[in-house]
Biopython code that builds the backbone (N, CA, C, O; Angstrom):
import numpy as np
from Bio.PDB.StructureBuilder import StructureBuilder

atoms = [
    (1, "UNK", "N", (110.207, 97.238, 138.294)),
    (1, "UNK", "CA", (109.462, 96.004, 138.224)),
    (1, "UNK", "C", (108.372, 96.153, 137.166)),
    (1, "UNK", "O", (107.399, 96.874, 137.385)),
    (2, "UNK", "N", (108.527, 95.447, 135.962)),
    (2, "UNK", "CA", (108.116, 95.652, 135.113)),
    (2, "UNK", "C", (106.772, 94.062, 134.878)),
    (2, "UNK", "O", (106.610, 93.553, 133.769)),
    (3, "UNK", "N", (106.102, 93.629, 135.987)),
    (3, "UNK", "CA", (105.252, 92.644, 135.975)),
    (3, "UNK", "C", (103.974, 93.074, 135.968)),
    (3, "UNK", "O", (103.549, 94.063, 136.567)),
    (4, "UNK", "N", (103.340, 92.300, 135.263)),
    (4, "UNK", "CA", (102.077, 92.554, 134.882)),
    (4, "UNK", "C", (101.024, 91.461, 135.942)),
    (4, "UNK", "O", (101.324, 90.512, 136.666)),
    (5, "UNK", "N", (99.549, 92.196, 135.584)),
    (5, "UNK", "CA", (99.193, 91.416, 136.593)),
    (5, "UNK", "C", (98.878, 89.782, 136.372)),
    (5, "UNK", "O", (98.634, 88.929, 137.226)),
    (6, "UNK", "N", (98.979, 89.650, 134.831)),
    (6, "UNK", "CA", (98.938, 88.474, 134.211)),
    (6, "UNK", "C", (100.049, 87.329, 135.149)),
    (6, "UNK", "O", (99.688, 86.386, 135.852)),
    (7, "UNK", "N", (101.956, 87.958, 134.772)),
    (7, "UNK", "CA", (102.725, 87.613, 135.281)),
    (7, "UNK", "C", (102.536, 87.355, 136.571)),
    (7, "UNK", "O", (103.100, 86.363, 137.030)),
    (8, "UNK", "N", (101.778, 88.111, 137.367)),
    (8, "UNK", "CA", (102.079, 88.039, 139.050)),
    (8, "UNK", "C", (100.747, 86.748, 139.446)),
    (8, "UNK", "O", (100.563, 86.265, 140.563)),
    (9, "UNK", "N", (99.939, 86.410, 138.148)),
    (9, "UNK", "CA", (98.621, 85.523, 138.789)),
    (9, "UNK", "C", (99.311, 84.119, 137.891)),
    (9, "UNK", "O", (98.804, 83.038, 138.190)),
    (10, "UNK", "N", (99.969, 84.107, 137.262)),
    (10, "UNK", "CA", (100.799, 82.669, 136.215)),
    (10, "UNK", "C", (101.535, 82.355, 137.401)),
    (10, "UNK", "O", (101.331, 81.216, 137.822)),
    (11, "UNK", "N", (102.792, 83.463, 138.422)),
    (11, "UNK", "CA", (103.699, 82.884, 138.551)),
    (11, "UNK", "C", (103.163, 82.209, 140.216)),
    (11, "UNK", "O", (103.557, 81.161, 140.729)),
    (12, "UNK", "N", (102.318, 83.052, 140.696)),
    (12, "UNK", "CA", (101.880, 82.408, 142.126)),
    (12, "UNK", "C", (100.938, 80.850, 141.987)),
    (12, "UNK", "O", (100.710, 79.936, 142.780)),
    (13, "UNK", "N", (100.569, 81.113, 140.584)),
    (13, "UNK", "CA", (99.510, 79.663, 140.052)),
    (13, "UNK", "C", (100.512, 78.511, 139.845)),
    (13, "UNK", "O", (100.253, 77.477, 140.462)),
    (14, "UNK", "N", (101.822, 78.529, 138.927)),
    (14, "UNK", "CA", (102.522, 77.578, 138.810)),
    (14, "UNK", "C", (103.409, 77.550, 139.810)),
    (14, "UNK", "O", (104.049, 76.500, 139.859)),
    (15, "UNK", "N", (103.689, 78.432, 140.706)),
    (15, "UNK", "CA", (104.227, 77.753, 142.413)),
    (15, "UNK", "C", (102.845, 76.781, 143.195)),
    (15, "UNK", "O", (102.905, 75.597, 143.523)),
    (16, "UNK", "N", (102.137, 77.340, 143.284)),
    (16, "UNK", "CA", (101.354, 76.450, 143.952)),
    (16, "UNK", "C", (100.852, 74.250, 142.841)),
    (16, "UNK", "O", (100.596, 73.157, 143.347)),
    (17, "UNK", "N", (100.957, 74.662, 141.441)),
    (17, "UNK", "CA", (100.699, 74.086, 140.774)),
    (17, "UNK", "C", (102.371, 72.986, 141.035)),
    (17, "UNK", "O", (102.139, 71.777, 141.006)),
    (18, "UNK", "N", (103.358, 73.244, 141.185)),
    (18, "UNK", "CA", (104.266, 72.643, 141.542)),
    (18, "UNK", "C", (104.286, 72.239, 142.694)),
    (18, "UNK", "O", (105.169, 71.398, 142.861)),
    (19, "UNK", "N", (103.625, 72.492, 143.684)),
    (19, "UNK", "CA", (103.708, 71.711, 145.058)),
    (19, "UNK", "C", (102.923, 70.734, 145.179)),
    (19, "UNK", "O", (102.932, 69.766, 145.939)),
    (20, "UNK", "N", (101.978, 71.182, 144.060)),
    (20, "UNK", "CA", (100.790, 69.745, 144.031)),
    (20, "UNK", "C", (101.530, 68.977, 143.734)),
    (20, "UNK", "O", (101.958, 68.094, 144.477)),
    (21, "UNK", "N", (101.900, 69.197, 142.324)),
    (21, "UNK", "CA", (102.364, 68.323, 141.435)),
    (21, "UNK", "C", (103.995, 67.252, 142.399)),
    (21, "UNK", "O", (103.615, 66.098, 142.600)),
    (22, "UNK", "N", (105.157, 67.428, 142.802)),
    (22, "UNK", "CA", (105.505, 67.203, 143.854)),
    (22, "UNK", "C", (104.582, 66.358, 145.273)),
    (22, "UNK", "O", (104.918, 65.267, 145.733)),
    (23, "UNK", "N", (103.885, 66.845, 145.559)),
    (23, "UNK", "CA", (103.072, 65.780, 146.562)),
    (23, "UNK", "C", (102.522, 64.976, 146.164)),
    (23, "UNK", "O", (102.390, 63.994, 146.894)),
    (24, "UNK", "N", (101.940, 64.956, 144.872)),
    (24, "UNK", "CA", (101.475, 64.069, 144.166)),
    (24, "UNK", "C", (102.220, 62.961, 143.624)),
    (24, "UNK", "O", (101.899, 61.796, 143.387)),
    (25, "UNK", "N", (103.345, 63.639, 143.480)),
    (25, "UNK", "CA", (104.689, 62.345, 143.287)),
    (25, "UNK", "C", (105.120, 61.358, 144.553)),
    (25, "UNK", "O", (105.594, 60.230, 144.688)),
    (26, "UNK", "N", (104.754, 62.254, 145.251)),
    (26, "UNK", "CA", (105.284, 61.267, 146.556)),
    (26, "UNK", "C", (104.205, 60.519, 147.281)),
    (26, "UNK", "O", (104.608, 59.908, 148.271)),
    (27, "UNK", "N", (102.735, 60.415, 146.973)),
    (27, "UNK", "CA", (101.899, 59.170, 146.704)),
    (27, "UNK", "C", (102.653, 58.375, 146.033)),
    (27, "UNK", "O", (103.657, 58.056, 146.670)),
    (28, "UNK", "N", (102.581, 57.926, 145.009)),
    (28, "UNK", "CA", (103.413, 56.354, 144.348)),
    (28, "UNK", "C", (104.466, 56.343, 144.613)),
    (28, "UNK", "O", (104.811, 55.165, 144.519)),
    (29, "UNK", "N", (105.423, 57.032, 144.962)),
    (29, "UNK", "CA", (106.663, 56.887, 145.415)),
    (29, "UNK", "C", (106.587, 55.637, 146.650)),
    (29, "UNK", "O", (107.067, 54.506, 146.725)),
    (30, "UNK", "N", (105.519, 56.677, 147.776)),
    (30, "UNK", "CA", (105.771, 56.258, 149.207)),
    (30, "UNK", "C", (105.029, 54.915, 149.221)),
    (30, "UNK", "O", (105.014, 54.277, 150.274)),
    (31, "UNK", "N", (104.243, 54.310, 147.828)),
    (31, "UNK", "CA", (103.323, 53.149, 148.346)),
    (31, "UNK", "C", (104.735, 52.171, 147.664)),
    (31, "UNK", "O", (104.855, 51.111, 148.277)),
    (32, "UNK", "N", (105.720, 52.352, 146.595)),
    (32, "UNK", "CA", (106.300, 51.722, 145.849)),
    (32, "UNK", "C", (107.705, 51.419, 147.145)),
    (32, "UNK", "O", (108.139, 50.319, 147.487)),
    (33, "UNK", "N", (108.110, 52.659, 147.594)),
    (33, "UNK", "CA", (109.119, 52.488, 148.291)),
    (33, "UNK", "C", (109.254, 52.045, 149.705)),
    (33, "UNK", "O", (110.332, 51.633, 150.132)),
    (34, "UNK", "N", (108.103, 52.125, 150.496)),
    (34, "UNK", "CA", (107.995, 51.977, 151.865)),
    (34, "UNK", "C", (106.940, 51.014, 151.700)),
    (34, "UNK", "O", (106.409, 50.672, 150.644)),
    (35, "UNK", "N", (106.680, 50.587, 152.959)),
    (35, "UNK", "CA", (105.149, 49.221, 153.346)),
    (35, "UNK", "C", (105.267, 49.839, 155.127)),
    (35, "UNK", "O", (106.166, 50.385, 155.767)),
    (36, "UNK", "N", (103.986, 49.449, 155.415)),
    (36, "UNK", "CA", (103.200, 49.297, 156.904)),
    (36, "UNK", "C", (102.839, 51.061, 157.158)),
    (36, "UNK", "O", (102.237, 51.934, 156.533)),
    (37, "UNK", "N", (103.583, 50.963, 158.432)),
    (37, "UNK", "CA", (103.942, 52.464, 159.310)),
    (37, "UNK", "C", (104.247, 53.528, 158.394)),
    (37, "UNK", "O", (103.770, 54.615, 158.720)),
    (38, "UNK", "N", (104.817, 53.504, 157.491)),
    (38, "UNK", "CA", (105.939, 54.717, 157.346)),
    (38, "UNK", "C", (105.238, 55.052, 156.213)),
    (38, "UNK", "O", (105.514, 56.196, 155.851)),
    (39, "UNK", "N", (104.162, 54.300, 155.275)),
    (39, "UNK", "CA", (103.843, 54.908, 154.328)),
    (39, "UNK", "C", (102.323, 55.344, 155.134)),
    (39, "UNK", "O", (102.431, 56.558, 155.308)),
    (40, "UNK", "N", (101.751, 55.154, 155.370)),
    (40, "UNK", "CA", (101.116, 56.429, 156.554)),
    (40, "UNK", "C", (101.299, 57.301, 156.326)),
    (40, "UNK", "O", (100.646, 58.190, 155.780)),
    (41, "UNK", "N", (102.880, 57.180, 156.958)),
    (41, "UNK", "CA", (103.407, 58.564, 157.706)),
    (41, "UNK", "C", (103.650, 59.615, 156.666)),
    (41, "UNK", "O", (103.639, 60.836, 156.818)),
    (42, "UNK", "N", (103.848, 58.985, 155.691)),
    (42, "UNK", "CA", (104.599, 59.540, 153.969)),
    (42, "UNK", "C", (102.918, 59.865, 153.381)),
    (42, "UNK", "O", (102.662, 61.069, 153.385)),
    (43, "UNK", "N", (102.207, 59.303, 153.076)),
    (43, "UNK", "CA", (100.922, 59.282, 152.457)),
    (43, "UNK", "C", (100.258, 60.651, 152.680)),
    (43, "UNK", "O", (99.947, 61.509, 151.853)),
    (44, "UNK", "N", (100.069, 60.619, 154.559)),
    (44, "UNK", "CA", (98.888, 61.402, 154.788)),
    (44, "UNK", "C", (99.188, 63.087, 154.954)),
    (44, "UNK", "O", (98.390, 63.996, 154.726)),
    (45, "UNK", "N", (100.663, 63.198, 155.446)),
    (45, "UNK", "CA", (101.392, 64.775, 154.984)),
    (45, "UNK", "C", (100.940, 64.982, 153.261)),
    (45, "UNK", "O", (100.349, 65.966, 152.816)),
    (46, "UNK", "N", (101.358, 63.871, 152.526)),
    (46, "UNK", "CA", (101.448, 64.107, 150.633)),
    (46, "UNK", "C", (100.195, 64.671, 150.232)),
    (46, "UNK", "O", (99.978, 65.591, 149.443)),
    (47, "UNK", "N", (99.363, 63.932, 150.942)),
    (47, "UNK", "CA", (97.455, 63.973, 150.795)),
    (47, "UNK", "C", (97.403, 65.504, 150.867)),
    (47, "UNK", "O", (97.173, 66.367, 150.020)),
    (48, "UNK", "N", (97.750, 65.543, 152.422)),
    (48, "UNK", "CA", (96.766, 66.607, 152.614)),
    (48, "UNK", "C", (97.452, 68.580, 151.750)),
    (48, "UNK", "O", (96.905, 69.591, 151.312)),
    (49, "UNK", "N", (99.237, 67.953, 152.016)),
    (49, "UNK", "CA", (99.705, 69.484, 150.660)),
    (49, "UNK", "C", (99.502, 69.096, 149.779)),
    (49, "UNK", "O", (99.979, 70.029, 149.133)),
    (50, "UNK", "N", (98.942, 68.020, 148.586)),
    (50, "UNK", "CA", (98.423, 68.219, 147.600)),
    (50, "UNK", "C", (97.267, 68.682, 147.599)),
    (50, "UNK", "O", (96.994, 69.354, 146.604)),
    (51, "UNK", "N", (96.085, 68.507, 148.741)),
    (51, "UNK", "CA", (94.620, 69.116, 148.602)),
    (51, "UNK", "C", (94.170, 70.797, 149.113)),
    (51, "UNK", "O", (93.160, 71.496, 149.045)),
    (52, "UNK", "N", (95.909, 70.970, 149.774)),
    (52, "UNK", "CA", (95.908, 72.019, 150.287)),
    (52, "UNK", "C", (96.501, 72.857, 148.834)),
    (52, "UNK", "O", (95.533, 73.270, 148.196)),
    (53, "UNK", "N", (97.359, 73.080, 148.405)),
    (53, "UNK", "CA", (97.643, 73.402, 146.914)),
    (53, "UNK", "C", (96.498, 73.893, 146.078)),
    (53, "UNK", "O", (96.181, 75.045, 145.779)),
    (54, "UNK", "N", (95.842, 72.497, 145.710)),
    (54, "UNK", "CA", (94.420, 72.757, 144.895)),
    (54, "UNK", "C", (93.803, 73.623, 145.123)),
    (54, "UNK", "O", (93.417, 74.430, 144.278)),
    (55, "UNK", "N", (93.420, 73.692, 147.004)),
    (55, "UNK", "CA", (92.835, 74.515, 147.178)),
    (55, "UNK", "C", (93.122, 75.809, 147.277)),
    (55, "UNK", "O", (92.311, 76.734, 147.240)),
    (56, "UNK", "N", (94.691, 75.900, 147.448)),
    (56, "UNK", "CA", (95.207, 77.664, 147.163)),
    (56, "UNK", "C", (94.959, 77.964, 146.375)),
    (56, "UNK", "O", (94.347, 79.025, 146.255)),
    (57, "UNK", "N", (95.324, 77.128, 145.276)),
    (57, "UNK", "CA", (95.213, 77.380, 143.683)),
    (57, "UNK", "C", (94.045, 78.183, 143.329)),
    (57, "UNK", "O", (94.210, 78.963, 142.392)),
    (58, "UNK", "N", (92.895, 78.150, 143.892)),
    (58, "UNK", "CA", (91.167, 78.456, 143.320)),
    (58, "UNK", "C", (91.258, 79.980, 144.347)),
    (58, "UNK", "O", (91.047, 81.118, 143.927)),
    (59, "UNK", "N", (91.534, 79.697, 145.397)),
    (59, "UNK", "CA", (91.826, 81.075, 146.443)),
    (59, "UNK", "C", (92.549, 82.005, 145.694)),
    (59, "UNK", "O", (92.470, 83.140, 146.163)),
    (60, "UNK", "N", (93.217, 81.903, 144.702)),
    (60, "UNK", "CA", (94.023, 83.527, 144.426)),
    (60, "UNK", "C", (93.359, 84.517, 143.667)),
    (60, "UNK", "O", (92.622, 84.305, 142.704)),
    (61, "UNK", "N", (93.691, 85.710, 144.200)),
    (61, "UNK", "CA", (93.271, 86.827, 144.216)),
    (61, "UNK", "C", (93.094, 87.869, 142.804)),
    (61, "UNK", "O", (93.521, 87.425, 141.739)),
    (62, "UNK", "N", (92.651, 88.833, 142.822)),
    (62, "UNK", "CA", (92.537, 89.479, 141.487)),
    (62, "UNK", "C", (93.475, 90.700, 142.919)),
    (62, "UNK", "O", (93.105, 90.891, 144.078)),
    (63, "UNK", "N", (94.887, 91.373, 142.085)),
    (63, "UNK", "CA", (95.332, 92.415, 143.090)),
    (63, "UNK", "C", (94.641, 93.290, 143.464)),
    (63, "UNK", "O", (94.437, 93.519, 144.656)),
    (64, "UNK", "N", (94.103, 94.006, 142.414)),
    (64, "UNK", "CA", (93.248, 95.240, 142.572)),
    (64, "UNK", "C", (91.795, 95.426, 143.941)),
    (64, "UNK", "O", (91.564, 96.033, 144.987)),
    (65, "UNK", "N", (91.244, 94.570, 143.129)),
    (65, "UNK", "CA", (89.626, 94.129, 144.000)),
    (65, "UNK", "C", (89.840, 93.466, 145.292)),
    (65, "UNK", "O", (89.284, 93.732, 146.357)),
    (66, "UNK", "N", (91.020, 92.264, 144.970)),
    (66, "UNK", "CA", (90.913, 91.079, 145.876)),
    (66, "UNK", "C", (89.756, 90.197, 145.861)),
    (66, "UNK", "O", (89.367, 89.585, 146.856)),
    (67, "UNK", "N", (89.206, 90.144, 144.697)),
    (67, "UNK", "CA", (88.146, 89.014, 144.685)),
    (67, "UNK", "C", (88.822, 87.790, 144.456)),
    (67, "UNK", "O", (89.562, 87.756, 143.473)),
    (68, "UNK", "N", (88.735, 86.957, 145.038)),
    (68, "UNK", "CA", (88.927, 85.489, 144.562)),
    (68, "UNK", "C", (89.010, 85.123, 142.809)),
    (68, "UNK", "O", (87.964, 85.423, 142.235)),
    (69, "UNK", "N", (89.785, 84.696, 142.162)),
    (69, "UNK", "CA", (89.503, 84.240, 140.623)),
    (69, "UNK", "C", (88.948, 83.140, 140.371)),
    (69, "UNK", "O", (88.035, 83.019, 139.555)),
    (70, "UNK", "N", (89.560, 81.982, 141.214)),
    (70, "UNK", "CA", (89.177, 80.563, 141.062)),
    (70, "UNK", "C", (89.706, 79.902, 139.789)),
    (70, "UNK", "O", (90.911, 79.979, 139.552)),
    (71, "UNK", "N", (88.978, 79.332, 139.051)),
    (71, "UNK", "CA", (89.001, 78.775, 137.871)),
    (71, "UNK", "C", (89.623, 79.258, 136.512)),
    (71, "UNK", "O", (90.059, 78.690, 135.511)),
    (72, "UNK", "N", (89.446, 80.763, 136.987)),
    (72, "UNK", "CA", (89.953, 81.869, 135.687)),
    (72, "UNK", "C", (91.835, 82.151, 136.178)),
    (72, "UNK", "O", (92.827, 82.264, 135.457)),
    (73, "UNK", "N", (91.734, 82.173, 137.190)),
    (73, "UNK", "CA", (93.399, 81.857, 137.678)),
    (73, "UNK", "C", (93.721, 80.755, 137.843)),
    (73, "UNK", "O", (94.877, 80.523, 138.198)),
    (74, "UNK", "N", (93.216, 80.186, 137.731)),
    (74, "UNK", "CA", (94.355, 78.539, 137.341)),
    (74, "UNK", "C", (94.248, 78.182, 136.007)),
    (74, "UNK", "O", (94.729, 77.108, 135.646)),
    (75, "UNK", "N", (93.852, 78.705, 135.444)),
    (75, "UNK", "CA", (93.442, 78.548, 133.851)),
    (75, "UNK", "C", (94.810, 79.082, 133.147)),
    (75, "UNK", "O", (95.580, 78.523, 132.365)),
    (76, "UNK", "N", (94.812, 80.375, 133.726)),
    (76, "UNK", "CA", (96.105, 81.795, 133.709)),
    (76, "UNK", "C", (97.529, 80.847, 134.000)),
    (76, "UNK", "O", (98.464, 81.179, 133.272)),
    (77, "UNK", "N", (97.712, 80.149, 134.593)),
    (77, "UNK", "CA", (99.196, 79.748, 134.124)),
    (77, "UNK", "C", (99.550, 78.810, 133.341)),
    (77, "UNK", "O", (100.757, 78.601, 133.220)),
    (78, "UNK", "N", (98.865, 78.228, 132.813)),
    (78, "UNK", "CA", (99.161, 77.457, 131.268)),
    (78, "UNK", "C", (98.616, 77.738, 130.099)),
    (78, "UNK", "O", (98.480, 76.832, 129.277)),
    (79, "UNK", "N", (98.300, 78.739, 129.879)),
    (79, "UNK", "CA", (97.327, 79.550, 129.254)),
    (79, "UNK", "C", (96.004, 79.048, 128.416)),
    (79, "UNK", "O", (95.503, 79.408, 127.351)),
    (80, "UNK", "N", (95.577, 77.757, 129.680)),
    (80, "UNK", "CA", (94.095, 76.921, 129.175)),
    (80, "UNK", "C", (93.056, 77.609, 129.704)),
    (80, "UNK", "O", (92.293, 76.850, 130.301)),
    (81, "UNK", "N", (92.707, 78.794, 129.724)),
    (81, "UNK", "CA", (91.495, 79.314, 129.250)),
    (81, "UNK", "C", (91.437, 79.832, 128.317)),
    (81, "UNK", "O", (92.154, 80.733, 127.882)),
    (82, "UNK", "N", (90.022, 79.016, 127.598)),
    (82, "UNK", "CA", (89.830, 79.889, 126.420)),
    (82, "UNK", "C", (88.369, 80.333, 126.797)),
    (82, "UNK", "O", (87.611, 79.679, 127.512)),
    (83, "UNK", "N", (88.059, 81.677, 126.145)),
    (83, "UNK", "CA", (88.613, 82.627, 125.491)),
    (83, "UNK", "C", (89.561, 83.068, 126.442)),
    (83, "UNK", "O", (89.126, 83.510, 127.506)),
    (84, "UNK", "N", (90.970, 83.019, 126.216)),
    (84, "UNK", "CA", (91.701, 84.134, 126.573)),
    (84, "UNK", "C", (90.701, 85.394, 127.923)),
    (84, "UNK", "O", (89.713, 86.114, 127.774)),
    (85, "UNK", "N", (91.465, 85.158, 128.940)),
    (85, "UNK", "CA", (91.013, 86.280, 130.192)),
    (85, "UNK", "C", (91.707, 87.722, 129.933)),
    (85, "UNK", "O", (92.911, 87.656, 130.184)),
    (86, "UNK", "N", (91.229, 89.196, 129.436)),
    (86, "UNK", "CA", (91.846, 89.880, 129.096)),
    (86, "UNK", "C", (91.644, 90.660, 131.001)),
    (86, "UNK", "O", (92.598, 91.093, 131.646)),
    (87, "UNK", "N", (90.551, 90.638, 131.373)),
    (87, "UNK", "CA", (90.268, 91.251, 132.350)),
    (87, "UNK", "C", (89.340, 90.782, 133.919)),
    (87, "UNK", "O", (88.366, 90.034, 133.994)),
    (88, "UNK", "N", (89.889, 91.352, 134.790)),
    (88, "UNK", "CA", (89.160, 90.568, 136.118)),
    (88, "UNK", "C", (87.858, 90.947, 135.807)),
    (88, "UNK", "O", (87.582, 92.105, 135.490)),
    (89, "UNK", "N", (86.692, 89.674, 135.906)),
    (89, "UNK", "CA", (85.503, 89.762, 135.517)),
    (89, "UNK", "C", (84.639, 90.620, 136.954)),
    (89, "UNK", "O", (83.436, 90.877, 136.913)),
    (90, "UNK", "N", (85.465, 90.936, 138.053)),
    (90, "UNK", "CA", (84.676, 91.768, 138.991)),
    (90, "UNK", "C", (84.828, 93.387, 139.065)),
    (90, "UNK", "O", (84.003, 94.278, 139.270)),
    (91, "UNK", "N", (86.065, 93.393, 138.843)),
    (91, "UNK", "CA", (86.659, 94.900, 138.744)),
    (91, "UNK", "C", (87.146, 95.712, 137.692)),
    (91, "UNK", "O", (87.319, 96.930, 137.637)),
    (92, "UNK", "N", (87.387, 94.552, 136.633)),
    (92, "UNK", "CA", (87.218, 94.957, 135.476)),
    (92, "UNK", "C", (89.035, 95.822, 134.861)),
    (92, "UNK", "O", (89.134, 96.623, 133.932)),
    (93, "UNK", "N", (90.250, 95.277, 135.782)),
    (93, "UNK", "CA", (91.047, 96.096, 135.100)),
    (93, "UNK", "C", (91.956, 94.578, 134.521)),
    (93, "UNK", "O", (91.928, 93.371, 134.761)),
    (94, "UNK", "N", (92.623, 95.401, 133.754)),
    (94, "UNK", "CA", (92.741, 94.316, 132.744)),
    (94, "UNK", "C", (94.203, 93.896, 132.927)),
    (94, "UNK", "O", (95.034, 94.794, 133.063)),
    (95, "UNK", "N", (94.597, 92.611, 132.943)),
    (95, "UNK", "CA", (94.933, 91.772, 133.182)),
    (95, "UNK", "C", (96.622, 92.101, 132.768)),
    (95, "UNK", "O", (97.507, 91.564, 133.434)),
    (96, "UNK", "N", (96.862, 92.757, 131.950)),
    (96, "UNK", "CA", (98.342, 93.410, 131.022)),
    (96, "UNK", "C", (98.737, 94.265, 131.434)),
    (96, "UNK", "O", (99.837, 94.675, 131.063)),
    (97, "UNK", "N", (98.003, 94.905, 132.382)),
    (97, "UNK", "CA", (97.999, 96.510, 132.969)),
    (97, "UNK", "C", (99.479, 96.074, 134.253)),
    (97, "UNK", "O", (99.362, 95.180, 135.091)),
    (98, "UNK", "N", (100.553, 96.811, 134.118)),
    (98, "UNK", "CA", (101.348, 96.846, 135.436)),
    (98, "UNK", "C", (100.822, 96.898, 136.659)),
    (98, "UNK", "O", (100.153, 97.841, 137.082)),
    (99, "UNK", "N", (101.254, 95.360, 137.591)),
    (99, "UNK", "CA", (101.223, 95.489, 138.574)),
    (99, "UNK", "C", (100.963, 96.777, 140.025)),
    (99, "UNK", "O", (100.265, 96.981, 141.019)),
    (100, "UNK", "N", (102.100, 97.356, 139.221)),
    (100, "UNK", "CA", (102.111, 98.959, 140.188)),
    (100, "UNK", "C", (101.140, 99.646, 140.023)),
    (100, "UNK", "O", (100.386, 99.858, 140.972)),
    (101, "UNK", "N", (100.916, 100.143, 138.856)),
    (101, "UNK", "CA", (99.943, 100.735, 138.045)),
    (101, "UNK", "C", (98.350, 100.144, 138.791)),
    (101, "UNK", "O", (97.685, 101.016, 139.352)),
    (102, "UNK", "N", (97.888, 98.960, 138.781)),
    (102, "UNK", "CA", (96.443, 98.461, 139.233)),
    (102, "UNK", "C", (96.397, 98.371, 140.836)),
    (102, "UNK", "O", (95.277, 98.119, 141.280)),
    (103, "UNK", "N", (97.420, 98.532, 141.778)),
    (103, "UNK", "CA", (97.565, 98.383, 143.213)),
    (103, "UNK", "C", (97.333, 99.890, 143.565)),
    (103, "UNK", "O", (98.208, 100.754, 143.524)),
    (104, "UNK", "N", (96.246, 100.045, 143.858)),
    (104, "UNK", "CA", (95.941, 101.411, 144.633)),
    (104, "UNK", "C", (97.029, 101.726, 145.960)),
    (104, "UNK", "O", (97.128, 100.655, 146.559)),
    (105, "UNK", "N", (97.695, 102.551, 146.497)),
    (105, "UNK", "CA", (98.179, 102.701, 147.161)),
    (105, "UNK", "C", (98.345, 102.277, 148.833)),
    (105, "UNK", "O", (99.327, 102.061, 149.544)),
    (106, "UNK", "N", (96.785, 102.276, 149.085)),
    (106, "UNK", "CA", (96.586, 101.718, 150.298)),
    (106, "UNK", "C", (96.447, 100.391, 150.951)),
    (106, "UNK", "O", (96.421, 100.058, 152.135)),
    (107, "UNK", "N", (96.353, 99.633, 149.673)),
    (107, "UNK", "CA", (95.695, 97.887, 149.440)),
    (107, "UNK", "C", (97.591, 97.253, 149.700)),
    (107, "UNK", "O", (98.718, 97.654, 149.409)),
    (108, "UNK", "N", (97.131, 96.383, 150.221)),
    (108, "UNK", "CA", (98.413, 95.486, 150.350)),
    (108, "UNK", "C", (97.959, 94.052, 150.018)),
    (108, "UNK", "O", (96.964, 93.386, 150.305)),
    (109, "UNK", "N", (99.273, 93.801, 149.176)),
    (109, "UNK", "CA", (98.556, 92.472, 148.055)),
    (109, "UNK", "C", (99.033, 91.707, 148.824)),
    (109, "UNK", "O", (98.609, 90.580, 148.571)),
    (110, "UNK", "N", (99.928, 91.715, 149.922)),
    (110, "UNK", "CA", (100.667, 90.451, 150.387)),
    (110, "UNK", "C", (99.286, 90.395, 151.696)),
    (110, "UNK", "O", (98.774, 89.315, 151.992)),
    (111, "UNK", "N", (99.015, 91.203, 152.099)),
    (111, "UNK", "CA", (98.058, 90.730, 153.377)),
    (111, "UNK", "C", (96.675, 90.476, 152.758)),
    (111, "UNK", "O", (96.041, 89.456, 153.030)),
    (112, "UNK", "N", (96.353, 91.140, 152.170)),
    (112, "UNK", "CA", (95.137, 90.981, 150.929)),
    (112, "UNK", "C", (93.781, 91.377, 151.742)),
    (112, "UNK", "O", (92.717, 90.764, 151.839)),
    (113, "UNK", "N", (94.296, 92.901, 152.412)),
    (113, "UNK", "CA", (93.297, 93.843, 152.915)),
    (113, "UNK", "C", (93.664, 95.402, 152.672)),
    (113, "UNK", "O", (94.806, 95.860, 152.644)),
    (114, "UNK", "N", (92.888, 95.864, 152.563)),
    (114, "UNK", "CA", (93.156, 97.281, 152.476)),
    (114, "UNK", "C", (93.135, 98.083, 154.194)),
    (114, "UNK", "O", (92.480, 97.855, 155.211)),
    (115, "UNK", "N", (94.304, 99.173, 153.801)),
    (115, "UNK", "CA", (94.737, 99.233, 155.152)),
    (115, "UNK", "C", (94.331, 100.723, 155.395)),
    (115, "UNK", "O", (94.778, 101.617, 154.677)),
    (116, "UNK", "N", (93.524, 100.948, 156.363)),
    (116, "UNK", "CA", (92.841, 102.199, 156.773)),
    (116, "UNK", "C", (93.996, 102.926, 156.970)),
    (116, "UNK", "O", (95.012, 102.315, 157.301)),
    (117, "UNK", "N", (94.027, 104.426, 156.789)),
    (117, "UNK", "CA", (94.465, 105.250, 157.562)),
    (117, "UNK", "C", (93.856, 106.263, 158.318)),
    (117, "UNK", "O", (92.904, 107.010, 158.088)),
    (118, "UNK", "N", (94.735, 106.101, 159.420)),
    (118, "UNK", "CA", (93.779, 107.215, 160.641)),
    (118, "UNK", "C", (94.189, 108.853, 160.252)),
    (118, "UNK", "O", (95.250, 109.119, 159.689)),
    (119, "UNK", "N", (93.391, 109.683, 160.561)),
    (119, "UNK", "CA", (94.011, 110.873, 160.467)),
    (119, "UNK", "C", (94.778, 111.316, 161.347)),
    (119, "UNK", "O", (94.519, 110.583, 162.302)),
    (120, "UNK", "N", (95.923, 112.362, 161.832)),
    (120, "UNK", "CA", (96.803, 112.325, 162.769)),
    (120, "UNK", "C", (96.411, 113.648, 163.353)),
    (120, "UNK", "O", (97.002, 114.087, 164.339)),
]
sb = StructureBuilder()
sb.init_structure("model")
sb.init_model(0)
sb.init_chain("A")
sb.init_seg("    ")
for serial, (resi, resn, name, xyz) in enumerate(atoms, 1):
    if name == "N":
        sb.init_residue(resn, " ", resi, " ")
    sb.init_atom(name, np.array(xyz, "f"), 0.0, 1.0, " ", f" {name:<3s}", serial, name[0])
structure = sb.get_structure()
């Protein structure tokens, strides 16, 4: 697995950036295609995974640290930050560096805690 940490913060940004985008479609859809009850029903699910999205979007993580990025990772998957982000501004490893390579051994990126070990 040859992903960088660039790759791994673009590709979780434009999944979440596609679900907005998708719920957001199905606002005008549901006011164009439905009337009364049902666009409610269609509306207020669309609402709330598009605001939920946004808000993942700002929640993702730097792997290493696990600090929050916010603004500097959603920037990262269309590549509209400028200047160019070479490195996480908290921990400082840089952004090109392999995935494997910046994940300390004990940190788990999917739970996004570092996991004690006991001695035996």
């Amino acid at each position: 697995m040859n992903e960088t940490i660039r790759d791994h913060i673009r590709r979780r940004e434009r999944r979440l950036l596609l679900i907005a985008l998708s719920a957001w479609l199905c606002i005008p859809s549901a006011l164009v295609v439905t009337e009364g009850r049902t666009q409610v029903l269609i509306l207020i699910p669309a609402v709330l995974v598009l605001a939920g999205a946004l808000v993942a979007g700002m929640l993702v993580r730097c792997p290493k640290c696990q600090t929050r990025l916010g603004e500097l990772g959603l920037g990262m998957a269309f590549n509209i930050a400028r200047p160019r982000a070479c490195f996480c501004p908290y921990c400082g490893v840089r952004f090109d560096t392999r995935l494997l390579l910046a994940v300390p051994p004990t940190a788990s990126p999917v739970l996004g805690h570092t996991r004690v070990d006991t001695p035996r």
